[in-house]
C-alpha positions in Angstrom: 16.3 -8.4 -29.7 18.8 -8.0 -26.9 18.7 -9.8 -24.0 18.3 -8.1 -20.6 18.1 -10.3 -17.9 20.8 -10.5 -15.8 21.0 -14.4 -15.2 20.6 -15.0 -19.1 23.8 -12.9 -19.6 26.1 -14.4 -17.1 24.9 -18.2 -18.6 25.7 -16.7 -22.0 28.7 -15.2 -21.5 29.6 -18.7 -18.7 29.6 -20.5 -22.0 31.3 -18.4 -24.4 34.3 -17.6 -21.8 34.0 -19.9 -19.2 34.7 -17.5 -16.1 33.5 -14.2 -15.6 36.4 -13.3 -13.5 38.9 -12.5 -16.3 37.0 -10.0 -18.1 38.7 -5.9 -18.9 36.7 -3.5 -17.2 35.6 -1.7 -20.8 35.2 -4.4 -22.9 31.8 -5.5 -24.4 31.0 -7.8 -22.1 31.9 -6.1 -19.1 29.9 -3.2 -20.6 26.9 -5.6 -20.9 26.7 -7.2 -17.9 26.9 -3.7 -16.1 23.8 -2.4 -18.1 21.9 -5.7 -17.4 23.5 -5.4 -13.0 22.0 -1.9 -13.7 18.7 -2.7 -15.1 18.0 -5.6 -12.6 18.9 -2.5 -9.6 16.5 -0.3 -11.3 13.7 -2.7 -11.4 13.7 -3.7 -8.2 13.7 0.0 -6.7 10.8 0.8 -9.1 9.1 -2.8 -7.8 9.9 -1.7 -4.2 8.3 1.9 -4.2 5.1 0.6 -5.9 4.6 -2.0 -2.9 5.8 0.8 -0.5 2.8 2.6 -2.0 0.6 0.4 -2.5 0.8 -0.9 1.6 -1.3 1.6 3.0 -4.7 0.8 0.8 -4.2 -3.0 1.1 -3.9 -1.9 5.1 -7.0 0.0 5.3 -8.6 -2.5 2.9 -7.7 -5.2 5.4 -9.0 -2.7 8.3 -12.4 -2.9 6.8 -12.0 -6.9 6.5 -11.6 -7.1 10.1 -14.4 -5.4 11.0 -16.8 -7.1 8.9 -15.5 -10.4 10.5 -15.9 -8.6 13.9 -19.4 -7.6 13.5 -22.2 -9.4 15.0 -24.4 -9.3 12.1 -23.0 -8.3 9.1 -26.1 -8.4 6.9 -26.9 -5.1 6.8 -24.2 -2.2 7.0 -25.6 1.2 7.9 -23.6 4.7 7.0 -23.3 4.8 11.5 -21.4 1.1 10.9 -19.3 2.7 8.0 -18.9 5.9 10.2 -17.9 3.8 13.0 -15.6 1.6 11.1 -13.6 4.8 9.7 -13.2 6.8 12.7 -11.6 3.4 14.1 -9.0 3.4 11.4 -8.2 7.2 11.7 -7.6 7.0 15.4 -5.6 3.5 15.3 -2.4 5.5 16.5 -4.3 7.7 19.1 -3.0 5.2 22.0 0.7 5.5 21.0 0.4 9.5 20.4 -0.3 9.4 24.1 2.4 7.0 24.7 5.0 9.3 23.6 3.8 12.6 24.8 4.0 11.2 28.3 7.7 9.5 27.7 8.7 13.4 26.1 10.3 15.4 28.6 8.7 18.6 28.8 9.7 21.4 26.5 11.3 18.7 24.3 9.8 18.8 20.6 8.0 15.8 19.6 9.6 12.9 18.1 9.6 11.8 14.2 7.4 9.4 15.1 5.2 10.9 16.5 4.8 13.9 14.0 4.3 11.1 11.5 1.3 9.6 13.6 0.0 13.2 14.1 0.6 14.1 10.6 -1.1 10.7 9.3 -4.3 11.9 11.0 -4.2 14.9 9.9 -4.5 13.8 6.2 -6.8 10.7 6.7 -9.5 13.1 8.5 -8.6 15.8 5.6 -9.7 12.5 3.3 -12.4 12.1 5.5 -14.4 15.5 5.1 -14.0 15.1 1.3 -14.3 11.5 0.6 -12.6 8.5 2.7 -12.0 5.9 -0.7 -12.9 2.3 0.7 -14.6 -0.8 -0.4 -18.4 -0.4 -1.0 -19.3 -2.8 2.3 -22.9 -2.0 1.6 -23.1 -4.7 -1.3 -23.6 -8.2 -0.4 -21.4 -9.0 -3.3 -18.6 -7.3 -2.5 -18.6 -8.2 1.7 -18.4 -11.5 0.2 -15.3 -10.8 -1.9 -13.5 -9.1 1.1 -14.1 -12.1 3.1 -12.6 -14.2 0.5 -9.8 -11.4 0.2 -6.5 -13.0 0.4 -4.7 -9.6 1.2 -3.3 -8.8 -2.6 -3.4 -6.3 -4.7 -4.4 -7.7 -7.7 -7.3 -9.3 -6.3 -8.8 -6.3 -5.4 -9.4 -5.0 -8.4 -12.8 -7.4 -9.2 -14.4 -5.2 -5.7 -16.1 -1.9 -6.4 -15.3 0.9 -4.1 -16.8 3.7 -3.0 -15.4 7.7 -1.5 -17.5 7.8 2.0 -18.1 11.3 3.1 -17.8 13.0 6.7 -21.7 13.9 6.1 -22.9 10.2 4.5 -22.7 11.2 0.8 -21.6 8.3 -1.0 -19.8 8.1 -4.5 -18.4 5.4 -6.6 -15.0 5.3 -6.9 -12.5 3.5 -9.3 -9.3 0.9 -8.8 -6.7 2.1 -8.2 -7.3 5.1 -6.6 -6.8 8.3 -8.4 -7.1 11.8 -6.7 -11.0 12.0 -5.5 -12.2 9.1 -8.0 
């Protein structure tokens, strides 16, 4: 079995050559450590992409947290409460939007930022009408959980989760979420 790693090449080849500075650029080892340079590269873009991914449920996961601690009495969570804490989350940019229409100069188009604020909305209300996935905050078991939530991903896959939608219809959903689970 061939070793990959990066570090464990360099300590191998270290003690079979002594410096790495010498080597030819096509010989074996140069070849090796290369792949392994190249392999460590690739792993860490792949790693990167899936956090990059990942940031936006363990935001609106932490969203919901917030407003359970928030809540005056969290005992009981109504579909108004759920309603309530969604639209919140949807509109979380609404105050900037305005911020940079009024700095735009008129005629101007808008800035990147703000088509990527309008176009953010756009998509969580389109998730909205046909199911807005979320944790199921209705359970006393899993308001529990998200209080005890330490903000990882992993951790969140003991909590059940439901698709919420615009009408009150409520569906179980499944970790991690896939299409209209």
């Amino acid at each position: 079995m061939p070793i990959k790693n990066l570090n464990k090449i360099t300590k191998k080849l270290s003690k079979k050559r002594g410096k790495l500075d010498a080597l030819h650029e096509d010989s074996r080892n140069a070849k090796l450590l290369r792949r392994a340079g190249a392999r460590e590269d690739r792993i860490a873009r792949v790693t990167t992409s899936a956090m990059i991914a990942r940031q936006s449920f363990l935001d609106r996961v932490g969203h919901f947290q917030e407003c359970l601690e928030d809540a005056s009495e969290p005992l009981m969570v109504s579909d108004d409460d759920i309603t309530q804490f969604i639209q919140k989350w949807i509109h979380r940019g609404d105050e900037e939007v305005k911020q940079l229409q009024g700095e735009r100069r008129k005629g101007r188009p808008p800035s990147k930022r703000e088509e990527n604020l309008q176009q953010r909305f756009t998509v969580e209300e389109k998730e909205y009408r046909s199911g807005f996935w979320m944790p199921d905050i209705t359970q006393d078991d899993v308001r529990l959980q998200l209080k005890l939530w330490n903000g990882e991903w992993s951790s969140l896959s003991s909590m059940k989760f439901i698709r919420f939608s615009e009408g009150g219809s409520k569906q179980g959903s499944a970790f991690p979420p896939k299409g209209l689970s």
